[in-house]
KOLDOLO-421020 format. One record per residue: residue in one letter; x, y, z of N, C-alpha, C in turn. Coordinates in nm, 3 decimals. Layout:
> a_X_Y_Z_X_Y_Z_X_Y_Z;
...
//
This chain:
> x_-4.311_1.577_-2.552_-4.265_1.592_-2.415_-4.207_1.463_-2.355;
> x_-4.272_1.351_-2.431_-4.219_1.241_-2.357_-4.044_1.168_-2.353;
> x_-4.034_1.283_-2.463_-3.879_1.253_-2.537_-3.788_1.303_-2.449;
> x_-3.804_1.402_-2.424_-3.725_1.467_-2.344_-3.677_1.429_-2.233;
> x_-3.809_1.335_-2.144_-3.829_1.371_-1.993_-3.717_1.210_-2.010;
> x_-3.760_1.139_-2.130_-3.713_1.020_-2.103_-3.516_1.033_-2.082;
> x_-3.476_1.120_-2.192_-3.352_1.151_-2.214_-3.280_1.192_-2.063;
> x_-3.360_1.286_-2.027_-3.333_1.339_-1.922_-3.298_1.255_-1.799;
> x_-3.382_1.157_-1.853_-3.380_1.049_-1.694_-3.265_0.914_-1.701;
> x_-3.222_0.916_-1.848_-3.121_0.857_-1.892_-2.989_0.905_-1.888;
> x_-3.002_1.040_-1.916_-2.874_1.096_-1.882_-2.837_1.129_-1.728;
> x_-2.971_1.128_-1.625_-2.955_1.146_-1.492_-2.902_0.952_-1.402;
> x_-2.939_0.867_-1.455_-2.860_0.748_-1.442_-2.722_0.740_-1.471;
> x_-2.698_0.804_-1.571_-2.545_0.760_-1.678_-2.474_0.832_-1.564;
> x_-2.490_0.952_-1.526_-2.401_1.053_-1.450_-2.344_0.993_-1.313;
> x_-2.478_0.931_-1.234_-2.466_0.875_-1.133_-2.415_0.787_-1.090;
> x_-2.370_0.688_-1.208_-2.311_0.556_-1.240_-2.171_0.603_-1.231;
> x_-2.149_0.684_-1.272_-2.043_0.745_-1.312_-1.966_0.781_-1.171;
> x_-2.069_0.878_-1.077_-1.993_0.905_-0.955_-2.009_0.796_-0.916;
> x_-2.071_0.706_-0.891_-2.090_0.589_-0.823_-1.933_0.529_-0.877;
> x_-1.934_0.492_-0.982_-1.771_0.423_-1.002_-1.674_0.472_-0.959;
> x_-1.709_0.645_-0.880_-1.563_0.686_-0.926_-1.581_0.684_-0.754;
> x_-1.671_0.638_-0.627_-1.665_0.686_-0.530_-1.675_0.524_-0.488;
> x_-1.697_0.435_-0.548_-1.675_0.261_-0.474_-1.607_0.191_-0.633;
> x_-1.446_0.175_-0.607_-1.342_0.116_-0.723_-1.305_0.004_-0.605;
> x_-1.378_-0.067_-0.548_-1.303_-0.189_-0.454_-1.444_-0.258_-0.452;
> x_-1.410_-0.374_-0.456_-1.526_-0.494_-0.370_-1.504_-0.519_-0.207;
> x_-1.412_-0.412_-0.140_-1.400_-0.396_-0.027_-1.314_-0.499_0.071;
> x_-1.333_-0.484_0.230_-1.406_-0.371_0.295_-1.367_-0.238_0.270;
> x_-1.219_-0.211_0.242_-1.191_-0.097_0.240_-1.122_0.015_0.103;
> x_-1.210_0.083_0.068_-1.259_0.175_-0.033_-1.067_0.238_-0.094;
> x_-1.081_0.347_-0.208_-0.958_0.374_-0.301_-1.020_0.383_-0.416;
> x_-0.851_0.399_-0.527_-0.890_0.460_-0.623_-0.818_0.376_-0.722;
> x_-0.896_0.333_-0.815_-0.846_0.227_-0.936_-0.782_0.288_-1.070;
> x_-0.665_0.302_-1.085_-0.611_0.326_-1.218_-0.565_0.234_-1.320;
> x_-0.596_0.230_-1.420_-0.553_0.133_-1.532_-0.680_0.031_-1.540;
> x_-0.653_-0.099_-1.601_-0.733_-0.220_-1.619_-0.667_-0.307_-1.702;
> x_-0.670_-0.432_-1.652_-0.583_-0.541_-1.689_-0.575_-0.629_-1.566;
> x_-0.516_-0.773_-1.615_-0.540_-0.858_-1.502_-0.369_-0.863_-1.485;
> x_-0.280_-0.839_-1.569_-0.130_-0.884_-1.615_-0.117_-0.876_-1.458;
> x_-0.140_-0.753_-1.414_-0.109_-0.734_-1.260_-0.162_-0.615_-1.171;
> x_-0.164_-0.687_-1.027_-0.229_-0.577_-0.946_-0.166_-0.516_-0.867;
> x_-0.158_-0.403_-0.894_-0.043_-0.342_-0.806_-0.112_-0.279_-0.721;
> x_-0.115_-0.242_-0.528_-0.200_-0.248_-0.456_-0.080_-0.091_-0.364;
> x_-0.124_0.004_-0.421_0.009_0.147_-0.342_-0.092_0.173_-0.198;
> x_-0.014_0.168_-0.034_-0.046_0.191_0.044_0.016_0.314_0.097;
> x_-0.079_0.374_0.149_-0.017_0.535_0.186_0.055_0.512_0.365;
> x_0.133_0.645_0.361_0.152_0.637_0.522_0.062_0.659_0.653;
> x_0.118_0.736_0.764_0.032_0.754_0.850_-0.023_0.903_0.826;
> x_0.021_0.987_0.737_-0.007_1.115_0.720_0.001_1.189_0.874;
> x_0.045_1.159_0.957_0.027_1.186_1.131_0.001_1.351_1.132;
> x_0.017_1.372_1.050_0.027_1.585_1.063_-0.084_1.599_1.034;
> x_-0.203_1.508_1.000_-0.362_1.532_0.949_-0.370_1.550_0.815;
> x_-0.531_1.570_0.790_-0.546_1.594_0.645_-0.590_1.416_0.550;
> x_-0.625_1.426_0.449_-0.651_1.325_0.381_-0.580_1.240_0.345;
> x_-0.545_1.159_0.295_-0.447_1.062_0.241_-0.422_1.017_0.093;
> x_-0.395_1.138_0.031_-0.428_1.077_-0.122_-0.266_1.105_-0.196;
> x_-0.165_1.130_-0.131_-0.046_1.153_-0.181_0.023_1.050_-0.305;
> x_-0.040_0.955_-0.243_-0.003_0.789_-0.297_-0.081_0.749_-0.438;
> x_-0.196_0.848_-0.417_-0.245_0.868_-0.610_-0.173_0.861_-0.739;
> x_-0.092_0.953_-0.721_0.017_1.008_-0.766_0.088_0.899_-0.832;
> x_0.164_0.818_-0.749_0.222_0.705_-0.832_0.150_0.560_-0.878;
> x_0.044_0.538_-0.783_-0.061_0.472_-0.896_-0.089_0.516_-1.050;
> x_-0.152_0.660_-1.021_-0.168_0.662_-1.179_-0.011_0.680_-1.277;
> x_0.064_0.699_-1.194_0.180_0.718_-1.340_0.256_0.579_-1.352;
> x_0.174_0.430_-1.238_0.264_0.328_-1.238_0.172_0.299_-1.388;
> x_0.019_0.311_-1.354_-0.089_0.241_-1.445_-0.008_0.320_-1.614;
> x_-0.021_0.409_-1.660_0.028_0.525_-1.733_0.102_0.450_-1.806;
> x_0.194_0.368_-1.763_0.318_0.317_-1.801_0.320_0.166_-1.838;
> x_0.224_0.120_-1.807_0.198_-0.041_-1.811_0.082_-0.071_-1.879;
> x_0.075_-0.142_-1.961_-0.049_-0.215_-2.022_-0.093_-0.305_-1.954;
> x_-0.240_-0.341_-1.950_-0.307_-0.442_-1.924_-0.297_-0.485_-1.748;
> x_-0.239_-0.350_-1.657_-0.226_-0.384_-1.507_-0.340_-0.287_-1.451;
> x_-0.384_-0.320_-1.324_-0.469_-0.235_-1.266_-0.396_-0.227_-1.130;
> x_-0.384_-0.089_-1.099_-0.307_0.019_-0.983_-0.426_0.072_-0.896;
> x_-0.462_0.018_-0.786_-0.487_0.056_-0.682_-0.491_0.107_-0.548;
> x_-0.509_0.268_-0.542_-0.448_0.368_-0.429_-0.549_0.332_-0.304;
> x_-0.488_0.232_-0.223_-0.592_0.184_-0.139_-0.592_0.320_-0.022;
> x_-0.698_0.297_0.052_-0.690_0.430_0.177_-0.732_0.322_0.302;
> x_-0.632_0.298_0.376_-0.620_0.281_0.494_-0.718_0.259_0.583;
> x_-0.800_0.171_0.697_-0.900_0.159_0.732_-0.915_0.321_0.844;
> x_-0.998_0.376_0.843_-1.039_0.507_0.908_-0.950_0.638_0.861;
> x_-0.931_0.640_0.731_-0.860_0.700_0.649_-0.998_0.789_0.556;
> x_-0.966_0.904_0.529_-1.021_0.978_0.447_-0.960_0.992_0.315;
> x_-1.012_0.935_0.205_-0.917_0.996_0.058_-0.992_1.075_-0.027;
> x_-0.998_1.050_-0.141_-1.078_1.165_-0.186_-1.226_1.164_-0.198;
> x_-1.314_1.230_-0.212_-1.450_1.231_-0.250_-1.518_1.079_-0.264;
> x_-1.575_1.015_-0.159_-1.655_0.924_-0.192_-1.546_0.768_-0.179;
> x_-1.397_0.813_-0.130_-1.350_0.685_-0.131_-1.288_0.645_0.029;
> x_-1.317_0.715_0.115_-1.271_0.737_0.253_-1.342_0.566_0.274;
> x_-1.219_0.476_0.412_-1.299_0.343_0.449_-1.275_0.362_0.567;
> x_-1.368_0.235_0.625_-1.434_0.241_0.691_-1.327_0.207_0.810;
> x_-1.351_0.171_0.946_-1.307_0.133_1.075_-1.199_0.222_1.102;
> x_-1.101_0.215_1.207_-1.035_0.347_1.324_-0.914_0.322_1.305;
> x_-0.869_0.444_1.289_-0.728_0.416_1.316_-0.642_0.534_1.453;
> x_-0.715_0.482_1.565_-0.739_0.528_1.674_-0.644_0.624_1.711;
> x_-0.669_0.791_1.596_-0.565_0.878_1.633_-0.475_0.929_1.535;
> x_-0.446_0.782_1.461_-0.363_0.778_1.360_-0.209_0.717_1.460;
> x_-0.252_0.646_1.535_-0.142_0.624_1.667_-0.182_0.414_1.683;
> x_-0.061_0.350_1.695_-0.054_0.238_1.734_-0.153_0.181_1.666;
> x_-0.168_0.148_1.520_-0.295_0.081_1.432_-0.269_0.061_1.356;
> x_-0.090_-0.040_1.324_-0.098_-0.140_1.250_-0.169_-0.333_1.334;
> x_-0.271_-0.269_1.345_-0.306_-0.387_1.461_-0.359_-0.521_1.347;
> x_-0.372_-0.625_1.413_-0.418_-0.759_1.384_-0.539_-0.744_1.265;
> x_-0.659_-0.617_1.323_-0.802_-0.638_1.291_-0.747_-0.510_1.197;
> x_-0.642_-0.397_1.159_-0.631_-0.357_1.046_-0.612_-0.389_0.980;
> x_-0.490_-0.485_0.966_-0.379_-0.585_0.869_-0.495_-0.652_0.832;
> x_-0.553_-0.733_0.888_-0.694_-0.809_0.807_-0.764_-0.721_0.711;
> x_-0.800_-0.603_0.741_-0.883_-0.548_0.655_-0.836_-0.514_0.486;
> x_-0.684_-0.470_0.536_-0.613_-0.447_0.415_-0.601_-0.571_0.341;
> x_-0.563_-0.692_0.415_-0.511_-0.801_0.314_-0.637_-0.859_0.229;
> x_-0.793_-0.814_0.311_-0.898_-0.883_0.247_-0.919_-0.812_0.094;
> x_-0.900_-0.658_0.114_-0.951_-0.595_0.024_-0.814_-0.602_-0.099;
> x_-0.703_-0.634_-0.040_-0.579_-0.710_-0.166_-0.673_-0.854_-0.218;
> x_-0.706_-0.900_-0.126_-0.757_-1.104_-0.170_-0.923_-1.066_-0.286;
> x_-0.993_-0.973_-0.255_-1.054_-0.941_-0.291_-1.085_-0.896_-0.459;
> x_-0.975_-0.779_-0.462_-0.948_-0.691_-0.560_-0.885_-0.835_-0.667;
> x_-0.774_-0.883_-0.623_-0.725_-1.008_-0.747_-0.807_-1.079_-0.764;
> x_-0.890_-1.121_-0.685_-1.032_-1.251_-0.707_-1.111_-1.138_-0.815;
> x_-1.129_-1.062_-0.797_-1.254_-0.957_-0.878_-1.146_-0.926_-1.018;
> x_-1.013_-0.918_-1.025_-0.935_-0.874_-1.166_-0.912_-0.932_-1.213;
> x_-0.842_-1.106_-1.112_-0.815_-1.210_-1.185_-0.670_-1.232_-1.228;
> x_-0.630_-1.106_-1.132_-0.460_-1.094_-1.124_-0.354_-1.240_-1.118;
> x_-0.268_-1.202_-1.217_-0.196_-1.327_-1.198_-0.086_-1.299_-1.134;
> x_-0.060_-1.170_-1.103_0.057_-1.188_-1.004_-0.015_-1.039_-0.915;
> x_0.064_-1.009_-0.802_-0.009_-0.904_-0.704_0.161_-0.809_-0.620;
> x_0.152_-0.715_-0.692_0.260_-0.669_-0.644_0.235_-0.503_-0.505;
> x_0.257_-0.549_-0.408_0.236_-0.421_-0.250_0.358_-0.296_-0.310;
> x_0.327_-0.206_-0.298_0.385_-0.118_-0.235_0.370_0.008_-0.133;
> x_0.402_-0.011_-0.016_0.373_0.062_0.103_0.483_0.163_0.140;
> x_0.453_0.319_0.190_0.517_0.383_0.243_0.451_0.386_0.405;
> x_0.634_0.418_0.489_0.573_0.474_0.625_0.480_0.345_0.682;
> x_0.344_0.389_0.722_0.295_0.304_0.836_0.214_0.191_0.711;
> x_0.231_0.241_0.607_0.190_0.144_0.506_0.304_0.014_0.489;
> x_0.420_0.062_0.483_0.526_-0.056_0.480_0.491_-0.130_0.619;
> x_0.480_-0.099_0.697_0.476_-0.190_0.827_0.379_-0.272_0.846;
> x_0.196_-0.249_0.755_0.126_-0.304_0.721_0.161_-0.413_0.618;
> x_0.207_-0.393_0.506_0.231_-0.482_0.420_0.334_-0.592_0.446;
> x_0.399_-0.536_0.529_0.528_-0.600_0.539_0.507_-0.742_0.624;
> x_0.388_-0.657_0.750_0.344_-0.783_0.862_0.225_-0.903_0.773;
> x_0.157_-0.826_0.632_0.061_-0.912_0.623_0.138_-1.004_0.515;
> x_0.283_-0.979_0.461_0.378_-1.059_0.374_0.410_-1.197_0.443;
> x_0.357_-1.164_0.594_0.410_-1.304_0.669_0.265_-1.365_0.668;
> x_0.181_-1.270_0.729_0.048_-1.326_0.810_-0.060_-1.411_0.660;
> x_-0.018_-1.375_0.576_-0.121_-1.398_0.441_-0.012_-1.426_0.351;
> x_0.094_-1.568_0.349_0.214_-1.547_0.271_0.145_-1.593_0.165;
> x_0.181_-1.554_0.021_0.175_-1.603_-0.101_0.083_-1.497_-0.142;
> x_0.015_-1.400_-0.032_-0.106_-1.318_-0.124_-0.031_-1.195_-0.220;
> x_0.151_-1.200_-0.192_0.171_-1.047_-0.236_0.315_-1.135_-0.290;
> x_0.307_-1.136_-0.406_0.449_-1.217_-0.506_0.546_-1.139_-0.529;
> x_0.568_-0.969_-0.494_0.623_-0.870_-0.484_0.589_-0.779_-0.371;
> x_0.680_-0.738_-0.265_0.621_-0.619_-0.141_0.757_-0.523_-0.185;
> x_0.726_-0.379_-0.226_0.835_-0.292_-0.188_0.786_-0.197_-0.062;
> x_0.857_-0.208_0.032_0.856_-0.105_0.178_0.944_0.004_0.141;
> x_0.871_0.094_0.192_0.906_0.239_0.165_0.923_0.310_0.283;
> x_1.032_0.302_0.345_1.073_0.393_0.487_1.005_0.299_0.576;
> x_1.035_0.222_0.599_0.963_0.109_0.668_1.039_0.120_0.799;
> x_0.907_0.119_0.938_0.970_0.114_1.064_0.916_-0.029_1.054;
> x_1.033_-0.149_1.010_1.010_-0.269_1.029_1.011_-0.369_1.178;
> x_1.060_-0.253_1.269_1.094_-0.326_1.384_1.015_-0.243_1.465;
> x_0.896_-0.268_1.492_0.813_-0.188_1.550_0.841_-0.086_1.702;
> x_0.887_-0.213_1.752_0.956_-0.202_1.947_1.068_-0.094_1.934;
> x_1.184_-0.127_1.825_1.294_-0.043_1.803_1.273_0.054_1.741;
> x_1.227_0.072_1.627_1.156_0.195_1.583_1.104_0.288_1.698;
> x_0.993_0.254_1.753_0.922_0.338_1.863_1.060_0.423_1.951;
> x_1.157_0.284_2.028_1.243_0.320_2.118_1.360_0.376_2.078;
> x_1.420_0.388_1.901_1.492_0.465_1.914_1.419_0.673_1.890;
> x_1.332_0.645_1.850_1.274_0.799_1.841_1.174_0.837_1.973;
> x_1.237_0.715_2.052_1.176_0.807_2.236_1.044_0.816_2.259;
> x_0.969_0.733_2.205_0.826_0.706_2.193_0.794_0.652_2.276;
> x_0.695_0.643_2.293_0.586_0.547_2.387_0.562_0.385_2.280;
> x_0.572_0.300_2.354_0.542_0.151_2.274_0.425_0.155_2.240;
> x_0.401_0.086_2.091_0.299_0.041_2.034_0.259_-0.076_2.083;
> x_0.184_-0.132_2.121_0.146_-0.259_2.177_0.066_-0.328_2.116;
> x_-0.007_-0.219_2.024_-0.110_-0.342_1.978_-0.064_-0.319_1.839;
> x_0.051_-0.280_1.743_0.093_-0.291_1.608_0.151_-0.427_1.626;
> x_0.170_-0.478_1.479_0.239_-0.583_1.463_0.379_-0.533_1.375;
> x_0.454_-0.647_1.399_0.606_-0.578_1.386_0.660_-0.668_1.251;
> x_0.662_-0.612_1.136_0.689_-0.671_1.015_0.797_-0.772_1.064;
> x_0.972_-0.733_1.154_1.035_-0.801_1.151_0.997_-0.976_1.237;
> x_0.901_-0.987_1.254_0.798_-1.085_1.383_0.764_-1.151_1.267;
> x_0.773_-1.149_1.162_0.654_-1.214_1.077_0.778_-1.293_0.988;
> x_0.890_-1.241_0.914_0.997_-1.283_0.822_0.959_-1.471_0.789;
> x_0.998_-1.464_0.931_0.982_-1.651_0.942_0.894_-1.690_0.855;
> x_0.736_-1.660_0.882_0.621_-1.698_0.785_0.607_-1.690_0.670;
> x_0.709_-1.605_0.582_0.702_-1.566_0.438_0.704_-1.693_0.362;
> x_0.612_-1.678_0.239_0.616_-1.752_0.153_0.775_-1.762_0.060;
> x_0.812_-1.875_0.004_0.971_-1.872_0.021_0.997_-1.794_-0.137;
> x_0.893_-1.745_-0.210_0.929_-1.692_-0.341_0.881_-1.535_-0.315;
> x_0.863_-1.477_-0.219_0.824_-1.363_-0.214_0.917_-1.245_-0.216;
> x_0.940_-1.202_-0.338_1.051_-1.068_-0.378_1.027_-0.946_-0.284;
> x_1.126_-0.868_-0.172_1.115_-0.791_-0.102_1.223_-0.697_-0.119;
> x_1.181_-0.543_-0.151_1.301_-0.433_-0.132_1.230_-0.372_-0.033;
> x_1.346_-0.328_0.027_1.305_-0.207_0.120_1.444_-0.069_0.091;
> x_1.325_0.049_0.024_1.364_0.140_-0.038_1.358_0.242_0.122;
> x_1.459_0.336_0.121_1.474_0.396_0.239_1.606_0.536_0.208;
> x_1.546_0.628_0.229_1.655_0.766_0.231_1.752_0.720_0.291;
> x_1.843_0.796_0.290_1.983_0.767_0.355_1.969_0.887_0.431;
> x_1.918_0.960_0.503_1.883_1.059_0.568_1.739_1.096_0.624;
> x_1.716_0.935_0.622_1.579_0.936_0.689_1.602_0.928_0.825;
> x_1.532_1.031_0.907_1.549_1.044_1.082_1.401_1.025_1.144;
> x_1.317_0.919_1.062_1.223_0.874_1.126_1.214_0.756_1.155;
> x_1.216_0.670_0.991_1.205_0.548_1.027_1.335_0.447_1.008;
> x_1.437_0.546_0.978_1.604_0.504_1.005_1.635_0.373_0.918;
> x_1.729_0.422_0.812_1.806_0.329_0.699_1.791_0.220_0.818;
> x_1.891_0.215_0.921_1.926_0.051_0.990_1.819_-0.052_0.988;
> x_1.701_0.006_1.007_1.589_-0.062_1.051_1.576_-0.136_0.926;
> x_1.533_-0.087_0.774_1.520_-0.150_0.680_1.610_-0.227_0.624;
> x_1.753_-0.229_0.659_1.890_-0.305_0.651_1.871_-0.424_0.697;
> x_1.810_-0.449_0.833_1.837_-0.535_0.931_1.679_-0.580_0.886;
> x_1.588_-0.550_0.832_1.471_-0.645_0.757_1.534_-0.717_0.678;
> x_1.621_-0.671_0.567_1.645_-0.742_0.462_1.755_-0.820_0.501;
> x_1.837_-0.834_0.571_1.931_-0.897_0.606_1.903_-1.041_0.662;
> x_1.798_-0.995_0.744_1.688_-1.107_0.800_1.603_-1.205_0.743;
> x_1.581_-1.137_0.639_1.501_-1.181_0.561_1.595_-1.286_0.421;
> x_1.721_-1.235_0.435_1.805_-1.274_0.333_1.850_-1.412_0.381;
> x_1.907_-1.395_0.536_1.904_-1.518_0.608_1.825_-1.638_0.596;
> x_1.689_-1.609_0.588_1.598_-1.702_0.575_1.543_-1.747_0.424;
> x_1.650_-1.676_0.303_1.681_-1.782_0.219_1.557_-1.661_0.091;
> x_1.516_-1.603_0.153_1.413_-1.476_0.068_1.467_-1.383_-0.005;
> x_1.413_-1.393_-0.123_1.516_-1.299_-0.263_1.430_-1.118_-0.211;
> x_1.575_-1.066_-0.151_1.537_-0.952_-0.058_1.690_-0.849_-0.129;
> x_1.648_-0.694_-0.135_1.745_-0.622_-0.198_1.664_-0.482_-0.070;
> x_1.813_-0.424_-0.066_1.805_-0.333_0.056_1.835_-0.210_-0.034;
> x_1.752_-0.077_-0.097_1.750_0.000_-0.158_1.792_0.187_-0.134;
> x_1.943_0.187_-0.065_1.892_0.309_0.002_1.906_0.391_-0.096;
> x_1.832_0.532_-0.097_1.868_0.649_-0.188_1.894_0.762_-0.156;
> x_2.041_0.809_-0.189_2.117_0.891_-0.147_2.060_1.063_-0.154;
> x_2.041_1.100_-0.020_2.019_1.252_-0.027_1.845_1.277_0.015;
> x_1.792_1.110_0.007_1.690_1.192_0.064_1.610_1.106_0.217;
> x_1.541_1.205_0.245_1.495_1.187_0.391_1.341_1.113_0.336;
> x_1.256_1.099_0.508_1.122_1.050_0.531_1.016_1.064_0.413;
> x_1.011_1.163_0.320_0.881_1.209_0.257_0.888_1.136_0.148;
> x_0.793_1.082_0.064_0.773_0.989_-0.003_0.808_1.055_-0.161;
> x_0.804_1.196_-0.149_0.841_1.303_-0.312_0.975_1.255_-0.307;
> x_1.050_1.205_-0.260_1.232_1.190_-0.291_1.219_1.075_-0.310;
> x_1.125_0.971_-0.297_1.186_0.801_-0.308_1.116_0.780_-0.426;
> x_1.006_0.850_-0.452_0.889_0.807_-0.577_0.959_0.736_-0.667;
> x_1.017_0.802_-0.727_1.074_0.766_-0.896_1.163_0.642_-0.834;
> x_1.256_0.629_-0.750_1.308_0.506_-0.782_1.191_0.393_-0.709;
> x_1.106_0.378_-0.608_1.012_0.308_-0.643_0.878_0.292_-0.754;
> x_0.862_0.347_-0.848_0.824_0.354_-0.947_0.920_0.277_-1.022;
> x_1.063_0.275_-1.046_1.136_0.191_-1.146_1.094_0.045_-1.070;
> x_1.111_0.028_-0.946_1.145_-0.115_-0.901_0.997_-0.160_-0.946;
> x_0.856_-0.076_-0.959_0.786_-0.128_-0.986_0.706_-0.168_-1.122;
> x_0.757_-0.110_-1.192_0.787_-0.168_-1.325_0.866_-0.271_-1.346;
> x_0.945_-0.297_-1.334_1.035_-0.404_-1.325_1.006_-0.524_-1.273;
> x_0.935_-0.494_-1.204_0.851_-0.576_-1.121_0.737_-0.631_-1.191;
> x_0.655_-0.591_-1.267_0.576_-0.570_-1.334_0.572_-0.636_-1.450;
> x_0.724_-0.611_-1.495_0.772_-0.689_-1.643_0.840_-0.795_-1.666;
> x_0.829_-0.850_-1.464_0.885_-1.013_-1.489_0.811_-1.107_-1.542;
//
């Protein structure tokens, strides 16, 4: 009898370990989902605002087929602070609404759990890619934390926070930070595309034009990516951000 009970209690650890890995893949603060392993590089995919509700795990998707494709990198589908993703990986703090919360004390949370994740992999290089309210995060912490992200691709990026809001008749964000506010601070080797539909009527080709243009000014190896035919949703831009991020990957 003693054989059994012991097995039993061994195989009831192994299991648990198991959800346990698969429900905390971050040294934090804020929780996601780890594909691949390797230090070559960390590629860190941020989702949008999902504003229509529901979970946030769309951005899975090209983590695992960036990891899939690359040896020796680890792909991380981070989830947003007060974001729900899947089973056991939802983090922690507000994103009051899902409204005006690319703020100061979010952008911190995200950039810790980027500073974090490479200290814990040992990443030698750290490559962002953000859609939607994710580009506007990455984009502001490319200034606020320069050197932590040696590659950022923005994906439909409302880079100009004020103009963004005011050309789609919004109410001002006041407490977001505005990627184009930050340019100045960039670290001077930091590679930036901003990938954007040519029929995007949210966060509008111009806006991501006039990042990179800005950004080109100030001497930053910056490429303005539009792709023809498709709009806001992140299923039409995938594949060509997926190439830039390989490429990226294999410098």
């Amino acid at each position: 009898m003693p054989l059994p009970l012991s097995l039993f209690h061994l195989a009831a650890i192994f299991f648990l370990g198991l959800a346990n890995m698969a429900q905390a893949q971050s040294p934090g603060p804020l929780n996601g989902q780890i594909f691949g392993a390797g230090n070559r590089a960390l590629v860190v995919v941020v989702h949008g605002d999902v504003s229509k509700g529901g979970p946030a795990t769309y951005h899975y998707d090209l983590a695992k087929q960036i990891a899939e494709q690359s040896k020796d990198v680890s792909v991380f589908a981070l989830v947003r602070p007060g974001y729900t993703g899947k089973k056991g990986q939802n983090s922690p703090g507000s994103n009051t609404g899902r409204r005006d919360h690319y703020t100061k004390e979010n952008n911190a949370l995200v950039a810790k759990t980027i500073q974090n994740l490479a200290k814990s992999i040992g990443a030698s290089k750290v490559i962002g890619i953000g859609h939607s309210g994710g580009a506007a995060q990455l984009g502001a912490i490319a200034g606020i934390y320069p050197g932590l992200l040696d590659s950022v691709i923005l994906v439909s990026c409302p880079c100009n926070i004020p103009e963004w809001r005011a050309k789609r008749g919004k109410s001002a964000w006041t407490n977001s930070l505005s990627p184009h506010d930050h340019i100045a601070a960039m670290a001077r080797g930091t590679r930036i595309f901003a990938v954007v539909g040519d029929k995007d009527t949210n966060t509008y080709p111009e806006l991501s034009e006039a990042f990179v243009l800005a950004a080109k000014a100030r001497g930053l190896p910056a490429a303005y990516v539009p792709v023809k035919g498709a709009s806001h949703g992140f299923d039409q831009l995938q594949r060509t951000v997926e190439q830039l991020a390989l490429k990226e990957i294999a410098k």
